[in-house]
C-alpha positions as CSV (number, residue, x, y, z in Angstrom):
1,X,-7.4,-34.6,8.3
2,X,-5.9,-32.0,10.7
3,X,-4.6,-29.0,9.6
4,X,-2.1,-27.3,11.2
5,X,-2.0,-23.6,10.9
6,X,1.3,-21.3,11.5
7,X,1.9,-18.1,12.9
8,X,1.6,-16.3,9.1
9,X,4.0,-13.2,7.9
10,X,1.4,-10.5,7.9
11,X,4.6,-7.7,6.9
12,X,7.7,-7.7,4.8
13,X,9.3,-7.4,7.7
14,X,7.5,-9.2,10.3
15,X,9.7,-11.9,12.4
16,X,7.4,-12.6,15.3
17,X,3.9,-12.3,16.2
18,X,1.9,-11.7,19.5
19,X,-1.7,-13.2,19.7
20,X,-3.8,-10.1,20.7
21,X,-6.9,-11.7,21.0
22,X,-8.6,-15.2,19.9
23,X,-12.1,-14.8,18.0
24,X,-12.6,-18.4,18.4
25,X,-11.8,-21.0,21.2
26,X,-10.9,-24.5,21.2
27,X,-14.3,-26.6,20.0
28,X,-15.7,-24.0,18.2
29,X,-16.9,-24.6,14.4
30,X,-15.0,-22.4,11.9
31,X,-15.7,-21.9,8.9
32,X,-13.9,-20.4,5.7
33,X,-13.3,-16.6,6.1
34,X,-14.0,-17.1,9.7
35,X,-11.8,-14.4,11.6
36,X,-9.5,-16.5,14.2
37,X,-7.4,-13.9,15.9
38,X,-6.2,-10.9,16.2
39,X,-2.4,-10.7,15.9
40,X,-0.2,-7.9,16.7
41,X,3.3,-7.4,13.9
42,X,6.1,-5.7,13.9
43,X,3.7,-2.4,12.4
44,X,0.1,-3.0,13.1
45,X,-3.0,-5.6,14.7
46,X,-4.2,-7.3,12.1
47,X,-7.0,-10.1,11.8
48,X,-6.3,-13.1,11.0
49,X,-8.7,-14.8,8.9
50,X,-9.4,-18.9,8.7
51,X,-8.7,-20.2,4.5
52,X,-9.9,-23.7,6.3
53,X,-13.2,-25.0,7.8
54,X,-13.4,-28.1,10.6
55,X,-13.2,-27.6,14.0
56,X,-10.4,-25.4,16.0
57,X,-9.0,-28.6,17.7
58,X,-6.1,-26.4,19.6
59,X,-4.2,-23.6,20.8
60,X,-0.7,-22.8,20.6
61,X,-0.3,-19.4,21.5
62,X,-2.5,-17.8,24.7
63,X,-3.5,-14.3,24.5
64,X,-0.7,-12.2,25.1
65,X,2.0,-14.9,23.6
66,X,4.4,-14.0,20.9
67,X,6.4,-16.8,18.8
68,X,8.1,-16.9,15.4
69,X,6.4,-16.8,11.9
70,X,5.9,-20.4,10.6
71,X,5.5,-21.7,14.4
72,X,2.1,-23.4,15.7
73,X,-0.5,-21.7,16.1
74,X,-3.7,-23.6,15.7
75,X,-4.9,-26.6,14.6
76,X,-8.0,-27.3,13.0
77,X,-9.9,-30.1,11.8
78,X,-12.5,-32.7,12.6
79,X,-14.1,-32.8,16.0
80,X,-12.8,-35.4,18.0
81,X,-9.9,-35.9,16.0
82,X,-6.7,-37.5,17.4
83,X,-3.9,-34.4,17.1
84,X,-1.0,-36.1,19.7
85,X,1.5,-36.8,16.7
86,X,0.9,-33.3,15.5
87,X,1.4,-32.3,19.0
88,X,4.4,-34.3,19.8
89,X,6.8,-31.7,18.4
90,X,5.3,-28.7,19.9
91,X,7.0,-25.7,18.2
92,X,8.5,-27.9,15.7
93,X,4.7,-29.3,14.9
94,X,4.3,-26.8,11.7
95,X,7.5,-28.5,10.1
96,X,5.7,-32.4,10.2
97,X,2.5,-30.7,9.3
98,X,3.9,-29.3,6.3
99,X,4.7,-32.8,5.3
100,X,1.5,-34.3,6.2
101,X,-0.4,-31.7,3.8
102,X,1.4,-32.4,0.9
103,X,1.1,-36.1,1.1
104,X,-2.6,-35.0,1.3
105,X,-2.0,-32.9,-2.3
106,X,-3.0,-29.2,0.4
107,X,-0.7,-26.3,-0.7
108,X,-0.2,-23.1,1.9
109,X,0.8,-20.3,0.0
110,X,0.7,-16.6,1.8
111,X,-0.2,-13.4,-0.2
112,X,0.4,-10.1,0.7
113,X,1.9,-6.6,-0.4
114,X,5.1,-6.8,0.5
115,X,5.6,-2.9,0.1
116,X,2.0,-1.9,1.6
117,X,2.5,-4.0,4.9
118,X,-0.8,-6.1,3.6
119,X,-3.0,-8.8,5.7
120,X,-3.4,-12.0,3.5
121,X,-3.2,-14.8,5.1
122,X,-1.8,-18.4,3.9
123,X,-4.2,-20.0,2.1
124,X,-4.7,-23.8,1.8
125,X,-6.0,-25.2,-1.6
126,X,-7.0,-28.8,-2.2
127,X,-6.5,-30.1,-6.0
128,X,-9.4,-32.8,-6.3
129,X,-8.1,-36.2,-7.7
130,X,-4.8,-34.9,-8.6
131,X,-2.0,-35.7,-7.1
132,X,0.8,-32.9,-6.7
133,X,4.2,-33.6,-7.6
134,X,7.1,-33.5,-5.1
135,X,8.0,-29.7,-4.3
136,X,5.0,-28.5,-6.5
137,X,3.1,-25.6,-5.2
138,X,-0.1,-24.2,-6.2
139,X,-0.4,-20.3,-5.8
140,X,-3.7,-19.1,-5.9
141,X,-5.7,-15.8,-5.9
142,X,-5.1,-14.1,-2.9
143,X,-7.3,-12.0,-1.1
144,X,-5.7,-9.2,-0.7
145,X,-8.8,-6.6,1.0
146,X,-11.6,-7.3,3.1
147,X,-13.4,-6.7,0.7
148,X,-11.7,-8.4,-2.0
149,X,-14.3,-11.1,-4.3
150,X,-11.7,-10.8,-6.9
151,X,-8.6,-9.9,-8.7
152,X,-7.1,-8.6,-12.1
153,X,-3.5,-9.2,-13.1
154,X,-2.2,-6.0,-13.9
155,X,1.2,-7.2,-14.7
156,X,3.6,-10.4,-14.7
157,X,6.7,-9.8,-13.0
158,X,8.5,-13.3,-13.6
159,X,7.6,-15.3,-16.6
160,X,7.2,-18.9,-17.3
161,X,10.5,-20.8,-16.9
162,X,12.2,-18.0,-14.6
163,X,13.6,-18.7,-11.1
164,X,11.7,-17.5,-8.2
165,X,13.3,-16.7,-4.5
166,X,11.2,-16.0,-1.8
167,X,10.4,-12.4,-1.4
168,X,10.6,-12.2,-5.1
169,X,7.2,-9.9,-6.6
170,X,5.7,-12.2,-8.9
171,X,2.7,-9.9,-10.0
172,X,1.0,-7.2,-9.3
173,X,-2.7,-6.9,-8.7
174,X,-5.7,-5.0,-8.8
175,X,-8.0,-5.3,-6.0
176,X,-11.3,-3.7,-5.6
177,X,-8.9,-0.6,-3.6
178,X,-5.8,-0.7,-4.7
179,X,-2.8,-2.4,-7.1
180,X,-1.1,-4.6,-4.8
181,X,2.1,-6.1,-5.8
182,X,2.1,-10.1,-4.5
183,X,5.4,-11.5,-3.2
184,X,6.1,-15.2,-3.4
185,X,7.0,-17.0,-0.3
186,X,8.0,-20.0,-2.1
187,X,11.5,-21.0,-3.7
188,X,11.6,-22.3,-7.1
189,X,10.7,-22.3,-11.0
190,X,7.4,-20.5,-12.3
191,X,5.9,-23.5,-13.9
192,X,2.9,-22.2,-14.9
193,X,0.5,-19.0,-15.1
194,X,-3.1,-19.5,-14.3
195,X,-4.0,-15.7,-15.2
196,X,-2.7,-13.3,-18.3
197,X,-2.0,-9.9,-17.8
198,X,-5.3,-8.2,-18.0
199,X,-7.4,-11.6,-16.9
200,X,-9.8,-11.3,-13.5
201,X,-10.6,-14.2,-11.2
202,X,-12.4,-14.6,-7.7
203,X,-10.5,-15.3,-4.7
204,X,-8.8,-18.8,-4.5
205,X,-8.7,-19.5,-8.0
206,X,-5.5,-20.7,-9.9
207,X,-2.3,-17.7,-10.2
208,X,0.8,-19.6,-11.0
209,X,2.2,-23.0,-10.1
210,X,5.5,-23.1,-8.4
211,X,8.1,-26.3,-8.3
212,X,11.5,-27.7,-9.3
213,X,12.6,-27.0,-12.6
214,X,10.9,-29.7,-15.5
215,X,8.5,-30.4,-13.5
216,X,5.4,-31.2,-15.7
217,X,2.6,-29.4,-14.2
218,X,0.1,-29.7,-16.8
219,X,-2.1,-32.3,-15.4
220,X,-2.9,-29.7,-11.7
221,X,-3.5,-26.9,-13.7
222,X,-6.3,-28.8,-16.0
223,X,-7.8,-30.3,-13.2
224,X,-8.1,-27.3,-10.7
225,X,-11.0,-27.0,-8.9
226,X,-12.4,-23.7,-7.6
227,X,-15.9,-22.1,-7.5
228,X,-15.9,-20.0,-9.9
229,X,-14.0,-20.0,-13.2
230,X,-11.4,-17.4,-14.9
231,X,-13.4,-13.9,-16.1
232,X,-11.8,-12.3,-19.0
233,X,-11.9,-8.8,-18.8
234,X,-12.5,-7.5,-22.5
235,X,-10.2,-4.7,-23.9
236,X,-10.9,-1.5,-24.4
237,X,-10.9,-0.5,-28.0
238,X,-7.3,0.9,-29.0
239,X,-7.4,4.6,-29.7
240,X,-4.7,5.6,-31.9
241,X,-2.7,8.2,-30.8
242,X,0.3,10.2,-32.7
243,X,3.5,10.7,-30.1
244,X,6.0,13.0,-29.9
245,X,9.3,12.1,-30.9
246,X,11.6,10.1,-28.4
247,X,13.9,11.9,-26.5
248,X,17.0,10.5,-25.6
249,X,18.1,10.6,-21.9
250,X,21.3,11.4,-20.5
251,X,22.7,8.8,-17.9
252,X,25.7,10.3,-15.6
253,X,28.0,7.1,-14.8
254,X,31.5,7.1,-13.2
255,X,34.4,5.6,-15.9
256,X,34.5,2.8,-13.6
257,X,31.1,1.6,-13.5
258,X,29.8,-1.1,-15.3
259,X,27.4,0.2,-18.2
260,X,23.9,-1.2,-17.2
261,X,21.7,-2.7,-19.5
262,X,18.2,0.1,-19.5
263,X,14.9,-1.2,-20.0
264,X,11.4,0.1,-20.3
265,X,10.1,0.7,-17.1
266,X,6.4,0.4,-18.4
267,X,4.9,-2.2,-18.7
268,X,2.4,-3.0,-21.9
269,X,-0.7,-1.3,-20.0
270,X,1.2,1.4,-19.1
271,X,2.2,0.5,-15.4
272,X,5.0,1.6,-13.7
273,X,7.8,-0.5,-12.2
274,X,10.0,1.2,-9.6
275,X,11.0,1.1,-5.8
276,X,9.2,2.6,-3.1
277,X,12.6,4.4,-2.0
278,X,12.7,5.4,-6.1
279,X,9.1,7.0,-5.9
280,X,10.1,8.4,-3.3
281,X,13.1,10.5,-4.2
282,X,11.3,11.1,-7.6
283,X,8.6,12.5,-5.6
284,X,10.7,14.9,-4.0
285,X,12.6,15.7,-6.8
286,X,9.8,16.4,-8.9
287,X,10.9,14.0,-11.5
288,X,8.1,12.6,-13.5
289,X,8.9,8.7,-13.6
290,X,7.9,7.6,-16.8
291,X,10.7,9.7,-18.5
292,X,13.2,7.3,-16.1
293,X,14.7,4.0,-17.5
294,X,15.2,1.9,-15.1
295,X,17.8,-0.7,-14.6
296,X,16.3,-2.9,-11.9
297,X,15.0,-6.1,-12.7
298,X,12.7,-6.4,-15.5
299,X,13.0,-2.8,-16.1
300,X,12.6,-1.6,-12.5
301,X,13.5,1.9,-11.6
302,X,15.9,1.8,-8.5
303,X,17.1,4.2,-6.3
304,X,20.5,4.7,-8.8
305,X,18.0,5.5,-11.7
306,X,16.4,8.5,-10.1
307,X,19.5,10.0,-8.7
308,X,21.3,9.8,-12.0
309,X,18.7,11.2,-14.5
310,X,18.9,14.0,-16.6
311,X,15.4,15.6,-17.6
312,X,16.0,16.0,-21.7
313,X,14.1,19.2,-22.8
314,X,11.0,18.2,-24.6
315,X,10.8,19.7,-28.5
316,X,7.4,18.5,-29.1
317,X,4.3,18.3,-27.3
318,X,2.3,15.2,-27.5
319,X,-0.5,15.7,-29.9
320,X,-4.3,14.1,-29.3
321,X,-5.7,11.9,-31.6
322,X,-7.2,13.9,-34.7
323,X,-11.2,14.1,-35.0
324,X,-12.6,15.7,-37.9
325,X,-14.7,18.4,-37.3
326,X,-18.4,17.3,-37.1
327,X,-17.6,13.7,-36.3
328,X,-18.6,11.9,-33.5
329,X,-15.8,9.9,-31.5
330,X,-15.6,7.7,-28.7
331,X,-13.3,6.0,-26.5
332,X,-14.4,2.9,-24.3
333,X,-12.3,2.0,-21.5
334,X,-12.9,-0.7,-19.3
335,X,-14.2,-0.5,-15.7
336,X,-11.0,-1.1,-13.0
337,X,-11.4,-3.3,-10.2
338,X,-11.5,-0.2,-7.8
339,X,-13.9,2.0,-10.0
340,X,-16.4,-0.9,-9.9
341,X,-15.6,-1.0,-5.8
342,X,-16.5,2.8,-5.8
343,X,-19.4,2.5,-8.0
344,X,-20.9,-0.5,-5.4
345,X,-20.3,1.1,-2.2
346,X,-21.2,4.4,-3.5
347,X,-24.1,3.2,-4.8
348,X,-25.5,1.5,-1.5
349,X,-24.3,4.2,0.5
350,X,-26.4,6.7,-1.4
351,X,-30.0,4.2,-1.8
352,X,-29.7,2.7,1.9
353,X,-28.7,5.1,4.3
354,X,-31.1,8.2,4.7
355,X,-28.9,11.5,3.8
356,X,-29.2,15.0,5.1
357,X,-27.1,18.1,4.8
358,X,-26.1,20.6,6.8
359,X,-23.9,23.7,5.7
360,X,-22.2,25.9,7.4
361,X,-19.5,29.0,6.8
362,X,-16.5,29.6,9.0
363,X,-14.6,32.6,9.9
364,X,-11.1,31.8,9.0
365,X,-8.7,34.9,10.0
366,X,-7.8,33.0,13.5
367,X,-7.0,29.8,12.0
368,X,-4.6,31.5,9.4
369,X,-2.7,33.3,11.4
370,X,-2.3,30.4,13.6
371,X,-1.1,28.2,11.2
372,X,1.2,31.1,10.2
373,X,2.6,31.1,13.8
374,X,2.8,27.4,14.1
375,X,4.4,26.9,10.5
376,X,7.1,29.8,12.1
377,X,8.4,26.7,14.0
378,X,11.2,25.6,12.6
379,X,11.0,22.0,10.6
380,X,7.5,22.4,11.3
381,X,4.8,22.3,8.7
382,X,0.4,21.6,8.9
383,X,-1.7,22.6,6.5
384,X,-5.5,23.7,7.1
385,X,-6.4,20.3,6.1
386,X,-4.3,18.6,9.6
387,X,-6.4,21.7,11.5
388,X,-10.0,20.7,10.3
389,X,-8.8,16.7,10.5
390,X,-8.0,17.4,14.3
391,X,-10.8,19.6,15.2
392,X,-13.2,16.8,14.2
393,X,-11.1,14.6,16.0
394,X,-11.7,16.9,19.0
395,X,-15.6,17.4,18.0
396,X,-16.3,13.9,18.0
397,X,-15.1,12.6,21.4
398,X,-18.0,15.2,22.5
399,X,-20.4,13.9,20.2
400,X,-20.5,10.4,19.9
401,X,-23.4,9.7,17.8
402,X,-21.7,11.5,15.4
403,X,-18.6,8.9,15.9
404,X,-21.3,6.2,15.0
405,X,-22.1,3.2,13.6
406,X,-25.7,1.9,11.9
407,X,-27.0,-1.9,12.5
408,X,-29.8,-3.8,11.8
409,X,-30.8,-4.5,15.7
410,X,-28.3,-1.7,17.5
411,X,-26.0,1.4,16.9
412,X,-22.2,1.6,17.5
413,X,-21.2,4.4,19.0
414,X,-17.0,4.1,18.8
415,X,-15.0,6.1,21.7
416,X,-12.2,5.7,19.4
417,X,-11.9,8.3,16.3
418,X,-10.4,7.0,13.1
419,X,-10.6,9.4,10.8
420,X,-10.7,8.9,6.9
421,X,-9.1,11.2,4.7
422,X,-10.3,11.2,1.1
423,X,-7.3,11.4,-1.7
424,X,-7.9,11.6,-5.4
425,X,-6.4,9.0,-7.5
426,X,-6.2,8.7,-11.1
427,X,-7.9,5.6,-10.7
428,X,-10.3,7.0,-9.0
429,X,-10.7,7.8,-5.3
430,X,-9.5,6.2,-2.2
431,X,-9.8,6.9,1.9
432,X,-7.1,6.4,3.3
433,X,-7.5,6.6,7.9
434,X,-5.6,8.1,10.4
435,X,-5.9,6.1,13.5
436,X,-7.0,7.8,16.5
437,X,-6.4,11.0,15.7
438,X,-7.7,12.8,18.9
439,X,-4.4,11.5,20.5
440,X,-2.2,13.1,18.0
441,X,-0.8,16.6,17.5
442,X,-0.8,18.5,14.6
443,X,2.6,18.1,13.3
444,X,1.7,14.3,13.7
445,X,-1.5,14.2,11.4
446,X,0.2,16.4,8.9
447,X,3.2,13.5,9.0
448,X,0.2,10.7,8.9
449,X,-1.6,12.5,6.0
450,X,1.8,13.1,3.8
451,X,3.0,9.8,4.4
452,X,-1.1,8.2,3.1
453,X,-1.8,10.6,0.1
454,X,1.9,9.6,-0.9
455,X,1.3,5.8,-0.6
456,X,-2.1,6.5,-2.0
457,X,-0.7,8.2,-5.1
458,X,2.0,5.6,-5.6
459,X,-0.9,2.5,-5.2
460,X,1.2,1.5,-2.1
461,X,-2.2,1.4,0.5
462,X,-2.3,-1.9,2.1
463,X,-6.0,-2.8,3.3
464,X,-5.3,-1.9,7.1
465,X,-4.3,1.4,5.9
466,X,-8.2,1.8,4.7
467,X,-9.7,0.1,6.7
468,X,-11.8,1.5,10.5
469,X,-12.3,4.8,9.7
470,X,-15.7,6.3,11.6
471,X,-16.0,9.6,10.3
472,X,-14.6,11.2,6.6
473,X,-13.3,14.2,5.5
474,X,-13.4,15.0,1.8
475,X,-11.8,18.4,1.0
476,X,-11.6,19.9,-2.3
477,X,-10.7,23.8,-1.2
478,X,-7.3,23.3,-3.5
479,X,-9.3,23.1,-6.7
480,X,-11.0,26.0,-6.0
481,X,-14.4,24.8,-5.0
482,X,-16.3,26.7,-2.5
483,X,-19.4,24.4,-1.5
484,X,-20.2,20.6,-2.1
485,X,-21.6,17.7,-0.8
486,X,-20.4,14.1,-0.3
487,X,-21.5,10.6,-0.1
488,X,-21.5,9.1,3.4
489,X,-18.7,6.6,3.1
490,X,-20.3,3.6,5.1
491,X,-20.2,2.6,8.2
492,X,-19.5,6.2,8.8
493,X,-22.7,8.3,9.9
494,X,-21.2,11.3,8.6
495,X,-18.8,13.1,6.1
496,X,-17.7,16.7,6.4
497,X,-16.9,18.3,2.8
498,X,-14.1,21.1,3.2
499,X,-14.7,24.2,0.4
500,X,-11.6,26.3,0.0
501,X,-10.9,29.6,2.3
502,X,-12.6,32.5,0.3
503,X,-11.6,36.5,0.8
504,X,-14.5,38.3,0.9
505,X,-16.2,41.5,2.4
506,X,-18.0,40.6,5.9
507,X,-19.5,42.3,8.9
508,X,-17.7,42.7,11.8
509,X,-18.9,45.0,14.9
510,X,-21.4,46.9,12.6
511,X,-18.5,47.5,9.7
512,X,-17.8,45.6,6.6
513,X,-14.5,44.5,6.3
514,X,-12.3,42.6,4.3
515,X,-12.6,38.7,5.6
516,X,-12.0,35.2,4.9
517,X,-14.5,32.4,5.5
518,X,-14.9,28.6,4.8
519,X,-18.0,26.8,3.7
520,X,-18.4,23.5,4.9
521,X,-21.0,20.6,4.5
522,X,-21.8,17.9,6.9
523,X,-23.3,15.2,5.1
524,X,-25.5,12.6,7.8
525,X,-27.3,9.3,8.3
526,X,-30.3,10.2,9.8
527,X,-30.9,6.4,11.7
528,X,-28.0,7.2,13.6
529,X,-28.0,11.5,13.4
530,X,-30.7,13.7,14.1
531,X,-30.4,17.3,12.5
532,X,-30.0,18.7,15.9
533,X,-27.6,16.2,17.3
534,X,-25.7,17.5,13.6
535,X,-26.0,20.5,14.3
536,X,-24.3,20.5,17.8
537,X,-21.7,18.8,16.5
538,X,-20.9,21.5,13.9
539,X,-21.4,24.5,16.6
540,X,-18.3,22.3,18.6
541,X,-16.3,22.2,15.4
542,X,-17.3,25.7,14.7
543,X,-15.1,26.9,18.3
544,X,-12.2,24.9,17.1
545,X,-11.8,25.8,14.0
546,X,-12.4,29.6,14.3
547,X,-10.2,29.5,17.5
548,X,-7.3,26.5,17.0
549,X,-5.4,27.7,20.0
550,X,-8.0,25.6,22.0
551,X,-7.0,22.3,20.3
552,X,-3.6,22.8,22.0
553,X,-5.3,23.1,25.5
């Protein structure tokens, strides 16, 4: 049967789409993770990727077109099959398809981060030889990365038997990049959860069950069908540790506030609950979140929380666990969804493309008291990092191969720069892109590169936040490190590694003087960079860097 597929909600706050630019056209074959358009929101252009496979039967909206979320946008199904009755409403099509699918036991549920501005599209799930019951709705795995083969509940934010709206977070998820949190776009009762807390599954396997209230459920959720069954991530061994006493924290209310109940922000693996504005003013504040109790529901920390706590002075540090002298000890914790993600893309980066290194040292006195003039501006602030992120912006528009892209039969050489910016997580490490940052000033990638590492730190990426990048810079000059090397982070065809600036004796005009200098590393793939074609590319950066007034040229 046809299936009639709407204009999704690729953002929280997305009301309207335009159709940028159909991948497939009307008789084509599609297939399941087929990309069908590209479709421009309220914050980004996002693909738009086909949960269904048949035939792509029809085309609501041209090229160019914008209509409302929900509204037809394609239908697809069996070639040659008759679509006039789905057709006969025109806009109104996607309300009597709605009807048509659940007579046919199909369920469309949409996942995405409702905080990260995520691409997931609405997926539709078949339950063999079981019929669903009125206003039942099967929520399933979403996939919430490009990448994305499967996902780990991190934390339940409804429980069985608790009314959901939509809009509501019911979970939050680990990804192979990031924890996501999933917002429900259905109304009703959570029936049933498919997934603990702590349980991973692949793509399109069974989350939750949504419906009226009673509704006995128990019948879809033994016979649903995926691929692959649920994998249950072991535990890590428990490690015992002694804490320091409690602390009580002081609340400032008005008299004529209501008292509100506090709760445990944390949740029982140690997660965090609170609101982007929340991490936010915490952020700036310097206030450390897990001393907050939050209010919110289910223990969230709100705006109200932050700006009404009280630091309580600390009379005890936390003490380690105890290990005898002479004994061995161990702790075992279990791989996360995005260490595993680093480990395999790491991994083939390092054994499939051909690396080579180039090093290079910099002489820095220019750049510093440039940014020293430029910071003199007032509300104005760039680090060294925003200087060397646009100079290889600049660099790269004159050296394309270096802008480049390995495959099997050709090479991509992008006259676009996207440039990834590597942040350290405490899960790990993430790469987060600013988006063609040759056309941006400095002031505008120090704004872009705040506003990721923040979103990074707080596990608010969304996939189109990491995802294009054509060229990486990985700097670790705050930690004191002078000289490394990094792994290419494919596609790229190059990474630069940024040591920190260094004060040192030097020669200058026959005299050694007091200096400061850089070291930097330019890691390659030699398919698509020869050493010389490298080499050039740092000389370019080289004039940049040592002489910034010529990026304002």
């Amino acid at each position: 049967m046809a299936i009639v597929v709407n204009m999704p909600r690729l953002s929280d706050t997305m009301e309207e789409g335009t159709v940028a630019a159909w991948l497939k056209k009307v008789g084509d074959k599609v297939e399941e993770g087929d990309i069908l358009a590209e479709i421009e929101t309220d914050k980004a252009t996002m693909e738009f990727e086909s949960f269904n496979e048949g035939t792509l039967l029809h085309i609501g909206v041209q090229e160019g077109e914008t209509t409302k979320v929900d509204a037809l946008l394609a239908i697809i199904g069996d070639e040659g099959e008759d679509i006039s009755a789905l057709l006969n409403g025109n806009g109104n099509a996607s309300a009597e398809a709605k009807k048509e699918e659940k007579k046919e036991d199909a369920t469309q549920q949409s996942a995405h981060d409702s905080n990260q501005d995520d691409v997931s599209n609405d997926k539709e799930e078949s339950v063999s030889k079981v019929e669903l019951p009125e206003g039942v709705i099967v929520v399933t795995m979403p996939r919430l990365s490009d990448t994305m083969e499967e996902g780990t509940v991190a934390t339940w934010l409804k429980k069985v038997g608790d009314t959901v709206e939509e809009g509501d977070i019911l979970a939050e998820i680990e990804t192979d990049k990031a924890t996501m949190e999933f917002e429900s776009f259905q109304s009703g009762t959570l029936l049933e959860i498919g997934l603990q807390e702590g349980e991973s599954a692949k793509v399109d396997a069974l989350l939750a069950i949504i419906g009226p209230a009673g509704t006995d459920v128990s019948n879809v959720a033994r016979n649903f069908k995926v691929d692959s069954g649920v994998e249950k991530t072991e535990e890590a061994p428990k490690v015992e540790k002694a804490e320091a006493p409690k602390q009580e924290k002081a609340v400032s209310s008005s008299a004529t506030e209501k008292p509100q109940k506090q709760v445990s922000a944390s949740s029982s693996n140690g997660r965090l609950f609170a609101s982007p504005l929340a991490k936010k003013i915490a952020e700036e504040k310097g206030i450390n979140l897990s001393q907050v109790s939050g209010t919110g529901e289910n223990g969230r920390i709100v705006k109200s929380d932050v700006e009404n706590f009280t630091p309580a002075i600390s009379s005890a540090a936390s003490v380690d666990k105890f290990v005898p002298t002479g004994q061995e000890d161990f702790e075992d914790v279990t791989n996360s969804q995005m260490r595993k993600a680093i480990a395999k893309a790491l991994t083939n980066s390092k054994f499939t493309a051909p690396h080579y290194y180039l090093s290079v040292e910099f002489d820095m006195e220019n750049a510093i008291a440039f940014r020293a003039q430029f910071n003199s501006i007032p509300d104005t602030k760039i680090s060294y990092n925003d200087i060397i992120v646009k100079a290889c912006a600049l660099a790269l528009k004159q050296h394309p191969q270096v802008n480049s892209q390995w495959f099997a039969d050709k090479m991509r050489l992008n006259n676009h720069v996207h440039i990834g910016v590597a942040v350290a997580v405490p899960d790990g490490l993430v790469v987060p892109v600013v988006k063609f940052a040759n056309e941006q000033s400095l002031p505008q990638i120090g704004a872009a590169v705040k506003d990721l590492a923040g979103k990074a730190r707080n596990k608010k990426l969304t996939p189109g936040d990491m995802e294009g990048s054509t060229f990486t810079v990985s700097n670790l000059g705050m930690f004191g490190i002078d000289t490394f090397t990094s792994i290419i982070n494919q596609p790229n065809s190059a990474i630069l590694s940024v040591g920190n600036i260094v004060e040192k004796p030097v020669v200058k005009n026959g005299q050694i003087v007091v200096g400061n200098t850089m070291k930097l590393s330019l890691a390659c793939d030699h398919r698509t960079v020869d050493g010389a074609t490298g080499a050039q590319f740092l000389q370019t950066l080289k004039g940049y860097i040592e002489n910034p007034v010529t990026m304002l040229v």
